[in-house]
C-alpha atoms as one frame of an Amber mdcrd trajectory, in Angstrom:
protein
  35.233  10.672  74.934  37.964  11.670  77.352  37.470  11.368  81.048  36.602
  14.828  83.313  39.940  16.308  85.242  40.157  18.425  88.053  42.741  21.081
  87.712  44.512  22.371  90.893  46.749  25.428  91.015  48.638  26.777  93.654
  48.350  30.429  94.031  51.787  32.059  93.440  54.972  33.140  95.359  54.340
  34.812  98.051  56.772  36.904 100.482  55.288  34.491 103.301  55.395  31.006
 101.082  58.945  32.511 100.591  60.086  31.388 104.250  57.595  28.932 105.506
  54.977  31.493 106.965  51.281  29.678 107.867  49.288  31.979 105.639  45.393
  31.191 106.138  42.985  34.633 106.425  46.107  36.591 106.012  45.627  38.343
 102.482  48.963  38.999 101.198  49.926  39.805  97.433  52.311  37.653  94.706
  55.758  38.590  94.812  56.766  39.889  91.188  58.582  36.697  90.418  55.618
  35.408  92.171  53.662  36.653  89.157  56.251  36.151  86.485  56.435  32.427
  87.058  52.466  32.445  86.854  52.668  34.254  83.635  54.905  31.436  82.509
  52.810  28.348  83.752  50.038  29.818  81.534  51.548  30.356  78.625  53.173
  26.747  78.955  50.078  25.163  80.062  47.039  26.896  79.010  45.782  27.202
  75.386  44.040  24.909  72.813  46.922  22.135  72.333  47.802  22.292  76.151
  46.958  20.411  79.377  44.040  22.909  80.549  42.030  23.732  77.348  39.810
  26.753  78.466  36.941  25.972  76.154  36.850  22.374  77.900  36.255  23.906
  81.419  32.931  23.385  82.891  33.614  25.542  85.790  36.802  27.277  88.137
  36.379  27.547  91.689  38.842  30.035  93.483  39.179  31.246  96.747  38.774
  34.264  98.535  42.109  34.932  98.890  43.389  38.054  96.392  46.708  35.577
  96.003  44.672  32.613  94.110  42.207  35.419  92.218  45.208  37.354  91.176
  46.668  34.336  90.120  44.039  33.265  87.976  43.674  36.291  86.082  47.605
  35.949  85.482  47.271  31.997  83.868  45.290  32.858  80.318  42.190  31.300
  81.445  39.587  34.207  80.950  39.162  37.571  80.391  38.993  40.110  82.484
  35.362  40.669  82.397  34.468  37.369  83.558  35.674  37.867  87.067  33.206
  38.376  89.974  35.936  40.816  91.248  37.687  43.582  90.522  40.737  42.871
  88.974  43.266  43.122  91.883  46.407  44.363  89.146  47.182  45.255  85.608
  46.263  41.831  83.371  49.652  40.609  81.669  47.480  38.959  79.201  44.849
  38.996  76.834  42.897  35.978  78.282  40.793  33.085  76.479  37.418  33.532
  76.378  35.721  30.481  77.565  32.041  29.566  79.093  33.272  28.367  82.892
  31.881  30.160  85.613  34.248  31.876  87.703  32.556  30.780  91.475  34.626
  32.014  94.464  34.077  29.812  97.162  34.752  29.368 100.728  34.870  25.698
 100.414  38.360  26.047  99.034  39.841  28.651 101.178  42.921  27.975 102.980
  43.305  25.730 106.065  42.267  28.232 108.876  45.823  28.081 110.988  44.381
  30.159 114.117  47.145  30.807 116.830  49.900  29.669 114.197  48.998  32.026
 111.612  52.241  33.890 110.068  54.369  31.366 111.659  56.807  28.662 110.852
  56.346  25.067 111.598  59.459  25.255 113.506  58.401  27.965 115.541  55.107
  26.036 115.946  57.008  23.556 117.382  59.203  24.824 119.864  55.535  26.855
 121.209  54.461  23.794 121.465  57.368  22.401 123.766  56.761  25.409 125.609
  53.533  25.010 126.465  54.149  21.784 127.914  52.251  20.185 124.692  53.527
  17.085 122.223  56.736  19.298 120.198  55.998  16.769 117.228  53.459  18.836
 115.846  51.905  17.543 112.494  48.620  19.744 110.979  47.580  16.215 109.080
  46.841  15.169 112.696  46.577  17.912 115.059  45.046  20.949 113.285  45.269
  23.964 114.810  44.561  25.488 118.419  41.913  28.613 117.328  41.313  27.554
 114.017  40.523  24.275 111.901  41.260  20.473 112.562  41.371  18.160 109.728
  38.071  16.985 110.240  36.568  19.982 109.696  38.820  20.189 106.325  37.714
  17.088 105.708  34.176  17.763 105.746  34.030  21.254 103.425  36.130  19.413
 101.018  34.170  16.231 100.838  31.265  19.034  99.862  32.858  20.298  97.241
  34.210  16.916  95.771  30.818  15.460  95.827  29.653  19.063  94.013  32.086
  18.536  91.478  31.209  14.703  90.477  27.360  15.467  91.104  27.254  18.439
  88.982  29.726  18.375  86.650  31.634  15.464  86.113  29.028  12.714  86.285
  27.083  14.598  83.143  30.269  14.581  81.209  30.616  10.748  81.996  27.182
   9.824  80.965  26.797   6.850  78.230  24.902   9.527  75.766  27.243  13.373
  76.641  24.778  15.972  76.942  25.433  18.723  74.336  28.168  20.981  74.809
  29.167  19.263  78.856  32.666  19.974  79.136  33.523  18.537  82.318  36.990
  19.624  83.474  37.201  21.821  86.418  39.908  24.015  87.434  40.608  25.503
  91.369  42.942  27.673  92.380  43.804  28.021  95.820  46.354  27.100  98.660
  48.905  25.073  99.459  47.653  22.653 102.743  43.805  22.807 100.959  45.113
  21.668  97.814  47.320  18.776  98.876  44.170  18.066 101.398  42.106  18.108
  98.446  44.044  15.361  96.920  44.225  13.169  99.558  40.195  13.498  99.550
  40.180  13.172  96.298  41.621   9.678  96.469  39.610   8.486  99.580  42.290
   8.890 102.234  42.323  10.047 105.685  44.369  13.103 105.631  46.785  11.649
 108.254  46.695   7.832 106.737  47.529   8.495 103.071  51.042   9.381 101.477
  52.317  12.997 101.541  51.733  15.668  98.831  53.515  18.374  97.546  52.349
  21.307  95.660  54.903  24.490  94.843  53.864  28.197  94.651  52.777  28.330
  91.325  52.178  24.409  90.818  49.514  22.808  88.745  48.192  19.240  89.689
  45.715  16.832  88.010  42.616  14.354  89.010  41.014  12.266  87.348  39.872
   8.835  87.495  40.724   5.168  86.133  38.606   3.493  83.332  36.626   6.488
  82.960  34.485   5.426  86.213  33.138   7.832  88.242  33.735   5.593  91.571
  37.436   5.097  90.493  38.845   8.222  91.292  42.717   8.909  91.061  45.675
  11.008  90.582  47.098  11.689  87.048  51.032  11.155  88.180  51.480  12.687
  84.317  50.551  13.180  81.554  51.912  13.157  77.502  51.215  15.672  75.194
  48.578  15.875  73.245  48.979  15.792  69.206  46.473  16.384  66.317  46.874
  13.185  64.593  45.604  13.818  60.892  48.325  16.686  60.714  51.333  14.780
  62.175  49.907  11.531  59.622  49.980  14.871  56.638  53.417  15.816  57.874
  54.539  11.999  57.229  52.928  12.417  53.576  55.466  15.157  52.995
């Protein structure tokens, strides 16, 4: 029985991920490469021999955000029909059909940036220094003036990781499975929420623990050691999966 991931995506490219732009509530669209290289983490990614296997998803959460929905309905994940929105462009692929809920959620919106929304961290800085304030700005530590500190990150993402091991991951774990409990998850959101997410995910403080990185576009996995529900980690990487009575046939030959 294989242990429960959690998927995380990044949406894609974005003009404003393009040059360092703080892009919370602002609801911008993919770029086109934006959307090509989306197009080709899904077809590299998603399918029944890849990492996410739609039929093994117990549920995606996505954000608000028209950049993480649009991105999901460009990875192969679903079909069209099983989005609780309108589909915000013209679907580059057919989709896999598969029984996850699609649950937009506020939970796993982006980090909400206030007065430095649509601005750099440079330009963050030297406000700062301007305002008479410490220039040595970090959002792990500081938050945001108007908008969220990491405590209040902390605490809508502790939510939703307890929601995720209560509801779908502990079933999947159980000594008997129940019947047709797939328990992998897959979210698609933001950059700062995702890597935040992590660091939850793992137990740290979001200022204490080791820096994350997530591209535009980027898929990372969680899981946990020994197949333990209280041993929760990050899957550094992973090797490909291979169907062992063919490759054993192949050796016949």
């Amino acid at each position: 029985m294989s242990t429960p991931r959690v998927f995380i995506v990044r949406h894609g490219e974005t003009e404003w991920s393009l040059n360092g732009r703080h892009t919370g509530s602002t609801d911008i669209p993919l770029t086109a490469n934006g959307e090509k290289r989306v197009l080709a983490t899904g077809k590299a990614l998603v399918g029944n021999d890849r990492l996410i296997v739609p039929s093994k998803l117990a549920h995606i959460y996505v954000s608000p955000r028209r950049r993480a929905q649009r991105t999901l309905e460009l990875l192969n994940v679903v079909y069209k029909d099983q989005l609780p929105w309108e589909a915000h462009g013209q679907p580059f692929c057919e989709g896999t059909r598969c029984h996850a809920q699609v649950e937009v959620t506020e939970d796993i919106r982006e980090w909400d940036y206030g007065e430095y929304e649509g601005i750099t961290t440079p330009e963050i800085r030297e406000r700062r220094r301007q305002q008479g304030l410490d220039s040595n700005w970090d959002i792990w530590r500081d938050g945001c003036p108007g908008g969220e500190s990491p405590a209040d990150i902390m605490e809508r993402l502790d939510r939703l990781i307890k929601e995720i091991r209560d509801k779908w991951h502990s079933p999947a774990m159980a000594e008997r499975k129940q019947e047709g409990a797939n328990g992998d998850v897959l979210i698609v959101a933001h950059g700062h929420i995702l890597r935040a997410f992590a660091q939850r995910w793992a137990g740290q403080s979001l200022h204490g623990g080791p820096t994350f990185l997530l591209e535009a576009g980027g898929v990372g996995t969680l899981s946990y050691e020994h197949h333990n529900i209280k041993e929760p980690a990050i899957l550094l990487g992973g090797a490909f999966i291979v169907d062992i009575p063919e490759m054993q046939e192949r050796t016949k030959e």
